[in-house]
C-alpha positions as CSV (number, residue, x, y, z in Angstrom):
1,X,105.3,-10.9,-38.8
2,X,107.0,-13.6,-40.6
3,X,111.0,-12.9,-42.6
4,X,108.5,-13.3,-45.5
5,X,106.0,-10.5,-44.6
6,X,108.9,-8.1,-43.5
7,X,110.4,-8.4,-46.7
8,X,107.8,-7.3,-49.0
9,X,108.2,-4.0,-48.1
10,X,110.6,-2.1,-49.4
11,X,112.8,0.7,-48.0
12,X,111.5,3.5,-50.2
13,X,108.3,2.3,-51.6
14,X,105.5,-0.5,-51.0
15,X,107.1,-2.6,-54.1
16,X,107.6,-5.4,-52.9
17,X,104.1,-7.8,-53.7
18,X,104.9,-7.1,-57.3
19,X,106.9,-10.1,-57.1
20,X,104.8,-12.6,-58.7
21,X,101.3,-12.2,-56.2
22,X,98.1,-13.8,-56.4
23,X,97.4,-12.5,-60.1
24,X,100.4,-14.7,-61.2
25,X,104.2,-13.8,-62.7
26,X,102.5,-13.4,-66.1
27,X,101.1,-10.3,-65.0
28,X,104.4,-9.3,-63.7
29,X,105.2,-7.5,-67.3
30,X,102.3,-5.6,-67.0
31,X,102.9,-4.4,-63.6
32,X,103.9,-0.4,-63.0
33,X,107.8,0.4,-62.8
34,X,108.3,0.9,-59.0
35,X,109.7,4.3,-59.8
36,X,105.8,5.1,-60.8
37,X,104.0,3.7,-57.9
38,X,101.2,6.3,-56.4
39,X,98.9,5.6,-54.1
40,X,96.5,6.1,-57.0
41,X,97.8,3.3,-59.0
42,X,99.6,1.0,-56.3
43,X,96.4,-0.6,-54.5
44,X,95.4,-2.9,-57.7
45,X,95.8,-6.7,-56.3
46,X,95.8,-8.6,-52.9
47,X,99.4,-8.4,-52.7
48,X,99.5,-4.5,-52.7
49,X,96.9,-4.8,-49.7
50,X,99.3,-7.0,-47.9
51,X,102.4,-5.5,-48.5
52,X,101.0,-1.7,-47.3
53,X,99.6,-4.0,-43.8
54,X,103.2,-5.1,-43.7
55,X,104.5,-1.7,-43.7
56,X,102.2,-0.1,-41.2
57,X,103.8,-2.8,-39.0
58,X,107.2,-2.3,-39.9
59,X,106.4,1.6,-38.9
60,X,105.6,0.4,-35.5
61,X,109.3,0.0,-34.7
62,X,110.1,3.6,-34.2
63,X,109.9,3.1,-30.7
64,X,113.3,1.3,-31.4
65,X,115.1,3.8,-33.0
66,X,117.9,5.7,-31.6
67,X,117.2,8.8,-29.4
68,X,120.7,10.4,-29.6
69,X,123.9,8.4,-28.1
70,X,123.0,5.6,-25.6
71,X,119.4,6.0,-26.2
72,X,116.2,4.7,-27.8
73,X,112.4,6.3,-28.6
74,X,111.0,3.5,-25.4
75,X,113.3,5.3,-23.1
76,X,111.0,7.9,-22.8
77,X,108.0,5.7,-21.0
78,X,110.3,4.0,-18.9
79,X,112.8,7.3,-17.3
80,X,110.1,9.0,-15.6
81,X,108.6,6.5,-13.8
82,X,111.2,6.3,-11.2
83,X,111.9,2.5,-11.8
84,X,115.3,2.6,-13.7
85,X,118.3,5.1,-13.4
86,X,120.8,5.4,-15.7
87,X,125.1,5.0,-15.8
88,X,125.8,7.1,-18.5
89,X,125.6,10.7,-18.8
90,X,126.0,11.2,-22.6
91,X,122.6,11.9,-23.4
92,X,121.0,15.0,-22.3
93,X,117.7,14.6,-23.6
94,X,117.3,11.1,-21.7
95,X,119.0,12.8,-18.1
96,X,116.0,15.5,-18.5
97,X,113.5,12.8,-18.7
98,X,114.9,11.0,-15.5
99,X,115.2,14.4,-14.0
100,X,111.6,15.3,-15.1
101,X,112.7,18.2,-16.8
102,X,112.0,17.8,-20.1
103,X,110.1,20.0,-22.8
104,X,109.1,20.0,-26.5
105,X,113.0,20.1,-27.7
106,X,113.2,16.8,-26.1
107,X,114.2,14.1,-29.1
108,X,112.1,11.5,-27.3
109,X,109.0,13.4,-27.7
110,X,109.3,14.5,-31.0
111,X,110.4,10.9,-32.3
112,X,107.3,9.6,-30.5
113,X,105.1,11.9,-32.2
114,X,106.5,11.7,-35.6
115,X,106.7,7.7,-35.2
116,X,102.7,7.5,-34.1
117,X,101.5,9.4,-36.8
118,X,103.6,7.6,-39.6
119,X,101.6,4.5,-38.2
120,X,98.4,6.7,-38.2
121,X,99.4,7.8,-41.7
122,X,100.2,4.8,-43.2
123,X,96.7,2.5,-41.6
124,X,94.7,5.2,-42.9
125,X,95.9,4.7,-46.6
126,X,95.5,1.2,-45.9
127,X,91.6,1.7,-44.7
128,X,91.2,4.0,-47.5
129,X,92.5,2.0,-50.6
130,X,92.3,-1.5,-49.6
131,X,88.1,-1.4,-50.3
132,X,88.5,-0.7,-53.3
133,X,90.9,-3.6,-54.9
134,X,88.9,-5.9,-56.8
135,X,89.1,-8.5,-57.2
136,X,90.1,-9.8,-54.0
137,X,88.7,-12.4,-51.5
138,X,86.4,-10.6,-48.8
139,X,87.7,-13.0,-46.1
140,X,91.6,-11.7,-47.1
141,X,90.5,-7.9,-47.3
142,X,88.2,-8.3,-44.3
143,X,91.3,-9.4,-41.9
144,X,93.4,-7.0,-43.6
145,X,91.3,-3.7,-42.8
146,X,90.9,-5.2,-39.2
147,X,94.5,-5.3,-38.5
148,X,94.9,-2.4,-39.8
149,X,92.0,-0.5,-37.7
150,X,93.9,-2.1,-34.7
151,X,97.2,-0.9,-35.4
152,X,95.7,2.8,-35.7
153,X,93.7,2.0,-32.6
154,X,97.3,1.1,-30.7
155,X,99.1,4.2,-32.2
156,X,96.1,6.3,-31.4
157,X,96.0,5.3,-27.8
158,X,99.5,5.5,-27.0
159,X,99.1,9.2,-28.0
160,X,95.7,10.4,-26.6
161,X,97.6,9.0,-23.1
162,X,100.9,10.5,-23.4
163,X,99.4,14.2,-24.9
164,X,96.0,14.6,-24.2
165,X,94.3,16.2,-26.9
166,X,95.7,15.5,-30.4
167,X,94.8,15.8,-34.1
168,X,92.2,13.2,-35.2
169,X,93.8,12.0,-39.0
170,X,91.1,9.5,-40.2
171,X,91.6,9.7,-44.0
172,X,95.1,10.0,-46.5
173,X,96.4,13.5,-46.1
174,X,97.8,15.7,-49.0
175,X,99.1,19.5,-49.1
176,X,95.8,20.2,-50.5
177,X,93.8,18.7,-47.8
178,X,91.2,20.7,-45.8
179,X,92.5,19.7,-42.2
180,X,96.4,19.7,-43.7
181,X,96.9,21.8,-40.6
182,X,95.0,19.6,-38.1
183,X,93.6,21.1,-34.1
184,X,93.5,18.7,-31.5
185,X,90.4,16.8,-31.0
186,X,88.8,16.3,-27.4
187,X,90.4,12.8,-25.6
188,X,86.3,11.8,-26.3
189,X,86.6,11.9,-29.6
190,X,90.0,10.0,-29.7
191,X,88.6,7.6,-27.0
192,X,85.7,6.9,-29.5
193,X,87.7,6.3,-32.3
194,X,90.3,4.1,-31.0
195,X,86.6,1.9,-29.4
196,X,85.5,1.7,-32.9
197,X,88.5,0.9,-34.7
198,X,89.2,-2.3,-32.2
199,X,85.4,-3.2,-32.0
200,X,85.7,-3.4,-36.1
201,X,89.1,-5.5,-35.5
202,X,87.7,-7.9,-33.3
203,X,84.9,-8.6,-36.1
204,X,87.3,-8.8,-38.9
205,X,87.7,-12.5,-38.3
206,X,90.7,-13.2,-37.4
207,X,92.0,-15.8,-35.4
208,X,92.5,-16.3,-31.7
209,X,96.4,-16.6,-32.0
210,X,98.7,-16.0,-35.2
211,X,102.7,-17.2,-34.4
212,X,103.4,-15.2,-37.3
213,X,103.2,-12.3,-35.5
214,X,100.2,-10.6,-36.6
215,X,97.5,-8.8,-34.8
216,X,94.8,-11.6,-33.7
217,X,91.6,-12.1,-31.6
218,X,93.0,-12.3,-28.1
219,X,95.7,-9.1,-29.0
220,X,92.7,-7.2,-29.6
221,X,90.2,-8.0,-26.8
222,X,93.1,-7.6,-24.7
223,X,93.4,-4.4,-26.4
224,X,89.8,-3.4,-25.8
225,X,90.4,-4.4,-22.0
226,X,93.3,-2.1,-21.5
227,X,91.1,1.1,-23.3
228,X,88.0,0.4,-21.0
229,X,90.2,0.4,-17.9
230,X,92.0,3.4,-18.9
231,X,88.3,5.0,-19.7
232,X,87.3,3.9,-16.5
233,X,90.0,6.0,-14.6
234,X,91.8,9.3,-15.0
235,X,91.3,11.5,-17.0
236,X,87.8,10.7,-18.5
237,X,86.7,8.8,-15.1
238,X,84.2,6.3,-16.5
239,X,83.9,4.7,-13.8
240,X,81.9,1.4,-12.7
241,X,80.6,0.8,-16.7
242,X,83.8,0.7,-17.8
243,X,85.4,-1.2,-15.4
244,X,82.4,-4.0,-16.0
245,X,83.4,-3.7,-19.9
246,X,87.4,-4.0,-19.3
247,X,86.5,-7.1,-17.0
248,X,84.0,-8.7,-18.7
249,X,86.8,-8.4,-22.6
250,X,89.1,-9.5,-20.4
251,X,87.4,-12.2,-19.0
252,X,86.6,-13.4,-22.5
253,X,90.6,-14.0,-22.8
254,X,90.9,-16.0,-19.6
255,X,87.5,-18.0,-20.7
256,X,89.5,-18.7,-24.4
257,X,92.7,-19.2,-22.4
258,X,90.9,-22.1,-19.6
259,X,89.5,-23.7,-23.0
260,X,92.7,-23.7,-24.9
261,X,95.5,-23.4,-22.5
262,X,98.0,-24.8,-25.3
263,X,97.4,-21.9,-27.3
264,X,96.9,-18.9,-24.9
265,X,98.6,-19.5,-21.4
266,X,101.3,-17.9,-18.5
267,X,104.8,-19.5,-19.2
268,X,105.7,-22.0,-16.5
269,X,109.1,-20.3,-16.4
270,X,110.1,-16.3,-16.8
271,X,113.0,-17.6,-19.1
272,X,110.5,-18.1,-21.9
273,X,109.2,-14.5,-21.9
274,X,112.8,-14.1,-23.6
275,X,113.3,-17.1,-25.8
276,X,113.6,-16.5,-29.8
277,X,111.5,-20.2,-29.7
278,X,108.6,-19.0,-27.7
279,X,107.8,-15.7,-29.6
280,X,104.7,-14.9,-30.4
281,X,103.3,-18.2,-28.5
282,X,100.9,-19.0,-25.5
283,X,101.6,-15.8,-22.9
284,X,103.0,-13.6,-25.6
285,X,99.7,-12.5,-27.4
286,X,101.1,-9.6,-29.4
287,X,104.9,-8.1,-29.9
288,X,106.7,-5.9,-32.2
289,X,108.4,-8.3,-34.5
290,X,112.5,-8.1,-34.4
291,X,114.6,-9.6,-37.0
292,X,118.1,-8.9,-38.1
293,X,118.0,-9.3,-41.6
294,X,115.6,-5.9,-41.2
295,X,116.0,-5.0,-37.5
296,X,117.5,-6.4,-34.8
297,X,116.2,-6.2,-30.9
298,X,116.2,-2.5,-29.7
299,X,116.4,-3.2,-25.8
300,X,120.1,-3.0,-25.9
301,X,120.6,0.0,-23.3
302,X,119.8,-2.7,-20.4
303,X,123.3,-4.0,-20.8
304,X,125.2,-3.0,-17.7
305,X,127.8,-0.5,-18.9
306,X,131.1,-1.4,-20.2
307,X,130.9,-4.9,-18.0
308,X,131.6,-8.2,-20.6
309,X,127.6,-9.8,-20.2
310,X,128.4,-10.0,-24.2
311,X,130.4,-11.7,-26.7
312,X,131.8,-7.9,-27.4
313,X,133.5,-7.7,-23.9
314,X,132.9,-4.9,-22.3
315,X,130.5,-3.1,-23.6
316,X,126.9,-1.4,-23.2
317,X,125.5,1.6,-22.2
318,X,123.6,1.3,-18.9
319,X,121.0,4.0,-19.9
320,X,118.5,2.0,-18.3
321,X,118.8,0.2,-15.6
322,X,116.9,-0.7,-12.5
323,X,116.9,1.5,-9.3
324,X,118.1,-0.5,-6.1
325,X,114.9,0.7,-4.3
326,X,112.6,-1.0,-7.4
327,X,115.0,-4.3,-7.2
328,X,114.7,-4.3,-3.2
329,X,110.8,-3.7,-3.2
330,X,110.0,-7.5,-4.6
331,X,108.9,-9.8,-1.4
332,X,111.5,-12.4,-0.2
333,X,111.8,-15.3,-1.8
334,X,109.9,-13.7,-5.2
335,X,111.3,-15.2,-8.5
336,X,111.7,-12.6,-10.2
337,X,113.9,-11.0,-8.4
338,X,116.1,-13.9,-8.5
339,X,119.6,-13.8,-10.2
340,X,118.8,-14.9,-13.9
341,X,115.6,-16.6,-13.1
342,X,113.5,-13.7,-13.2
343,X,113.6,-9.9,-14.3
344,X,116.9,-9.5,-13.2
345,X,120.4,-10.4,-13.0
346,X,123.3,-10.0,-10.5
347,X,125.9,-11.8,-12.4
348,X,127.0,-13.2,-15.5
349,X,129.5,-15.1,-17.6
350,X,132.3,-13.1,-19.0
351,X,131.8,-12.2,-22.7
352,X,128.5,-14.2,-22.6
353,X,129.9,-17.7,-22.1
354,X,132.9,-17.8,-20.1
355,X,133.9,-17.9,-16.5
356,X,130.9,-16.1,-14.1
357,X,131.6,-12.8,-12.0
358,X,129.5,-10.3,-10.1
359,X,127.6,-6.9,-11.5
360,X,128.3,-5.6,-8.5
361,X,124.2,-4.4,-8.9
362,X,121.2,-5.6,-10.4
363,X,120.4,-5.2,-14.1
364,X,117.6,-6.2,-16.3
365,X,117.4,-9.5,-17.8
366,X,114.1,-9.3,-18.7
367,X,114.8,-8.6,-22.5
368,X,118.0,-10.5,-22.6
369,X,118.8,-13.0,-25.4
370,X,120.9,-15.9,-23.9
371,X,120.7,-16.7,-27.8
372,X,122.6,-14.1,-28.9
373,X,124.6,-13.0,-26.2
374,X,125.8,-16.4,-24.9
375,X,125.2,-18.4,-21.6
376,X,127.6,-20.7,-19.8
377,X,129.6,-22.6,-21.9
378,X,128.0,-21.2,-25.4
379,X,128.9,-18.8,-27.7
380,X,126.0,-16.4,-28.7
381,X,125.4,-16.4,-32.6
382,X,125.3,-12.3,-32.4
383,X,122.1,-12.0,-33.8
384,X,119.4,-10.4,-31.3
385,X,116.3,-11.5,-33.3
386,X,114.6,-11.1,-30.1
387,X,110.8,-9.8,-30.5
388,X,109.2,-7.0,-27.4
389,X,106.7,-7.9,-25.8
390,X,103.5,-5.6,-26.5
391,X,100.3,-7.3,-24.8
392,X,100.9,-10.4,-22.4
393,X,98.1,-12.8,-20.8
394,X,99.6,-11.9,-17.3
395,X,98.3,-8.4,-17.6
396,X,94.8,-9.8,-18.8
397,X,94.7,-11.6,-16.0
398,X,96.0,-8.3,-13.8
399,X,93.3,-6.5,-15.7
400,X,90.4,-9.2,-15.0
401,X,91.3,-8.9,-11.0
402,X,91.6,-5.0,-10.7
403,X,88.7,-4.2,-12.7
404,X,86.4,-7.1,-11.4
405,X,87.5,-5.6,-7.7
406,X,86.1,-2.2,-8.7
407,X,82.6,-3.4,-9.2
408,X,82.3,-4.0,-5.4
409,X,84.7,-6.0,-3.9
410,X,86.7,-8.8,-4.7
411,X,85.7,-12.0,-6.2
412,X,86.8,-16.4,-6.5
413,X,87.8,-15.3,-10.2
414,X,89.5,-12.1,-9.9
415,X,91.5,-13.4,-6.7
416,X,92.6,-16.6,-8.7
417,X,93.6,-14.4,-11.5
418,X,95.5,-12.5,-9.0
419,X,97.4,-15.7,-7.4
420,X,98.2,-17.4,-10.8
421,X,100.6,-14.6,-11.1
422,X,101.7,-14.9,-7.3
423,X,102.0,-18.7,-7.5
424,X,104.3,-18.1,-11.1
425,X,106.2,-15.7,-9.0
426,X,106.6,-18.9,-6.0
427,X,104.7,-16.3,-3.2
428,X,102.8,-17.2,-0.9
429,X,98.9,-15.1,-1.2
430,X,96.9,-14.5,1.4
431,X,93.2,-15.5,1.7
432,X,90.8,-13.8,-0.1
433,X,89.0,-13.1,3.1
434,X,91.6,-11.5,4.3
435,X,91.2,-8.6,1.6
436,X,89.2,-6.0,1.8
437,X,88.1,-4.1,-1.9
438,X,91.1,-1.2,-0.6
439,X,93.6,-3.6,0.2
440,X,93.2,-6.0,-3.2
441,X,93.0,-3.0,-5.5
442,X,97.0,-2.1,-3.7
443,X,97.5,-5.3,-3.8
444,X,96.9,-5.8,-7.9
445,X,98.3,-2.8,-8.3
446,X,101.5,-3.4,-6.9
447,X,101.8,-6.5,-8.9
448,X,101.0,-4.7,-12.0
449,X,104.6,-3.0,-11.1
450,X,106.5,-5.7,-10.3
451,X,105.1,-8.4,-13.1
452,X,104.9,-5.8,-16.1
453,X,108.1,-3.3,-15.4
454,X,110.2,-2.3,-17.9
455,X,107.5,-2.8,-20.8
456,X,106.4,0.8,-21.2
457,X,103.3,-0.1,-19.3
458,X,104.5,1.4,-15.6
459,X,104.2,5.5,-16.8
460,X,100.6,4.5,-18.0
461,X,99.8,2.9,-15.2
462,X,100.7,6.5,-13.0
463,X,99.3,8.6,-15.2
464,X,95.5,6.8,-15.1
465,X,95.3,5.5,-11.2
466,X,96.9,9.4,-10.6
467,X,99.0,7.0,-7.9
468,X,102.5,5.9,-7.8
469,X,104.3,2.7,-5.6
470,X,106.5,3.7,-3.2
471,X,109.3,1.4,-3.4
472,X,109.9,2.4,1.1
473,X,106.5,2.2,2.3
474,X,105.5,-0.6,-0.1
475,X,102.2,1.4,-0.4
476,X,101.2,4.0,-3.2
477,X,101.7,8.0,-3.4
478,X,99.8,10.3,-4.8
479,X,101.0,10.9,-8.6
480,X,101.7,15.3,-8.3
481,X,104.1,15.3,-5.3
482,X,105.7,11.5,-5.6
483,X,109.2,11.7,-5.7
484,X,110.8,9.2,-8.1
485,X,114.1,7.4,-6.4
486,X,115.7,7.8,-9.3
487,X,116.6,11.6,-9.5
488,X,114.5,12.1,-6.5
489,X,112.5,14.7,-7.7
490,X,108.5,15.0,-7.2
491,X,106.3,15.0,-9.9
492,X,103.9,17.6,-10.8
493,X,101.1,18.0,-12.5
494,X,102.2,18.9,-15.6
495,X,103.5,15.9,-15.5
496,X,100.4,13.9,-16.4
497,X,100.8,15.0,-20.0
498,X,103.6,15.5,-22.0
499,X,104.5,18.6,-23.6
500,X,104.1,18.8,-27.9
501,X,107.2,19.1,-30.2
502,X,108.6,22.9,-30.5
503,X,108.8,22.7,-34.3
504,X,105.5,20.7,-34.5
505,X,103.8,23.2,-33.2
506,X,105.7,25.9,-35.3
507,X,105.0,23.9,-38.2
508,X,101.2,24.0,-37.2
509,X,99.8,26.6,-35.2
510,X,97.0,25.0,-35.0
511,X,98.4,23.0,-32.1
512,X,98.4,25.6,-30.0
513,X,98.5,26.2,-26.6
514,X,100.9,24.2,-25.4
515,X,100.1,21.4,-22.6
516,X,99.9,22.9,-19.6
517,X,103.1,23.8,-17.3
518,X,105.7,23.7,-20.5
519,X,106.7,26.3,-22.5
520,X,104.7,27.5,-25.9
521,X,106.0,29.0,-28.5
């Protein structure tokens, strides 16, 4: 979203479109006090309809919001995967989810929770009221209820994969509600929702690509390709159907992309995957929006800790930060393993723009703001108005090549989807008649983990393939008995889900049983 968009919604209340909107600043007199909005009497004009849209985005942030000292809500789908460690010990909810011991006290979990269902909460109000506003153009309302169906699709399918089971919320909940108290619907029954809610989007007509930030046409069949692939493996195991429908919606992005390749395209460098001037542009095809007049960049824990990457000398937290194995596993000669070039760095310039000097390790650059921070010989401004990536045409491509190879073996298209992001990466690929279906599924796979790494993609990727990349043997483990490098412990099957909130469950007992493996209450 646009400044403009974020700041129509007020902190307490959806106020802000009373501002003079499309029913003109004579109205404003006759407007309702803010005090006495309701959701009875706020969804009256356009404006309303755009400003409640703007806050189911804003509610999408949570997964920036502090987690207790040195930590934030993403933390938790990036510590158990084994890929990062951390250098601080502060936290002890974030050191039980590196040493896989967490449970439903964790503050990860129960921020994650609460955060989804806000978004959940505040789409379905949106779905519910928005019909009714009249009058308002049908194009305007049309793109409106789309973008919202996909933003309850994304919230609804982040938590069907990290809990299994979970309440199905579909319409504006009161105390007086019949299903106040919601039991957990079958991962079917999510699965079918989240399908129809981005199946709805993608004929809401909107367009291929919005800079402003907003959801758009290749967001959502990229979307719709990540759901069928996830269908099409663990748990629901879908199989060959679904695998054809993730690579045939993903195909449909690479067909838009080849067409328009000014509008949806890989960056020719991995520096622009953190530029503020490239946002929302050509490979980024759908991110959280960050600004600091409302928010600034959450991804701050990658800063090594207490060395001077910064203007504030030394400083950072180094809760997340890459293992050696992870940094070590990337072929020779790969880009992004290269010292500022790609995904990581190995030195810097003192306080951001002074004289260079050595980490002493590799750290995370993938989600650093030269911008803000500084870079040799300039000053950062101190404003990390960075956005996160969410959905990237590298992983539709990634998509398009392992789910094309599970229909039989692989094919010209999926092995030059494959390459582009080998040949980005300046690596040499062998032939495609040198792979076999087993070795260019690994082979996809492993690139999955090297190209999309610290984007909370890598824990979904384990928990669905039920196989995890040993950083040693360069091959894959199975999931229940891989031990992760960083706190080298194994996981287990409980592992595959996450446990429920304690007090959630208290609060509702119609929760209950807790996932397997954790305890109830």
């Amino acid at each position: 979203m646009t400044r403009t968009l974020l700041n129509r919604v007020s902190k307490v209340a959806l106020v802000g479109a009373l501002l003079c909107g499309q029913a003109g600043c004579s109205d404003f007199l006759d407007e309702q006090a803010p005090s006495n909005l309701t959701p009875t009497n706020f969804y009256t004009i356009p404006d309303h309809a755009e400003a409640a849209l703007a806050a189911v985005y804003t509610d999408m942030r949570f997964m920036g919001d502090a987690s207790g000292i040195f930590s934030s809500n993403w933390q938790l789908l990036e510590a158990p995967t084994g890929t990062s460690t951390t250098e601080t010990a502060q936290n002890s909810d974030l050191n039980n989810l590196y040493g896989l011991v967490y449970d439903g006290n964790t503050q990860h979990i129960v921020n994650y929770w609460n955060g989804l269902y806000k978004v959940i909460a505040q789409a379905n109000q949106v779905l519910d009221k928005v019909p009714g506003i009249n009058p308002m153009p049908e194009a305007q309302k049309a793109k409106v209820l789309g973008e919202a169906r996909f933003l309850r699709a994304w919230a609804y399918f982040t938590a069907v994969r990290l809990w299994g089971d979970v309440p199905l919320v579909t319409k504006p909940q009161t105390v007086t509600s019949a299903d106040f108290l919601p039991a957990r619907a079958s991962q079917e029954e999510v699965y079918k929702l989240i399908v129809e809610d981005l199946i709805a989007a993608e004929a809401a007509g909107l367009p291929w690509t919005d800079v402003s930030g907003r959801v758009n046409l290749a967001a959502t069949k990229s979307q719709l390709a990540r759901v069928y692939l996830t269908m099409a493996g663990f748990p629901l195991n879908k199989g060959a159907s679904y695998y054809k429908l993730a690579a045939d919606k993903a195909f449909e992005v690479i067909t838009y992309a080849n067409a328009n390749p000014t509008a949806v395209n890989l960056f020719t460098n991995y520096e622009d995957l953190h530029r503020e001037s490239t946002e929302n542009r050509l490979e980024h095809l759908f991110m959280l929006q960050y600004n600091t007049l409302v928010a600034g960049n959450p991804m701050d824990n990658m800063y090594p800790n207490f060395k001077p990457v910064t203007y504030n000398g030394p400083s950072g937290t180094g809760s997340t930060v890459p293992t050696s194995a992870f940094y070590a596993s990337y072929e020779t000669g790969d880009l992004r393993a290269k010292n500022q070039e790609g995904f990581f760095y190995t030195s810097y310039f003192t306080n951001g723009n002074g004289a260079p000097f050595d980490l002493g390790a590799p750290y995370i650059f993938k989600h650093f703001n030269r911008t803000a921070n500084g870079t040799s010989g300039t000053a950062g401004n101190r404003l990390n108005n960075l956005n996160v990536p969410m959905i990237r045409y590298a992983e539709v491509l990634l998509m398009y090549a392992e789910a094309q190879n599970e229909l039989g073996a692989p094919t010209q298209a999926a092995y030059d989807a494959f390459k582009r992001i080998r040949d980005r990466a300046k690596l040499t690929t062998p032939a495609l008649g040198s792979y076999t279906q087993a070795s260019f599924r690994e082979a996809v796979w492993r690139e999955r983990w090297h190209e999309l790494c610290y984007e909370q993609i890598t824990w979904f990727d384990m928990v669905r393939l039920r196989k995890v990349y040993n950083e040693t043997t360069n091959g894959f483990d199975n999931f229940v008995g891989h031990i992760n490098k960083s706190s080298n412990q194994p996981l287990q099957e409980k592992h595959l889900l996450f446990p429920l909130g304690k007090q959630e469950m208290l609060n509702n007992p119609n929760l209950r049983p807790q996932n397997p493996g954790y305890p109830g209450v």
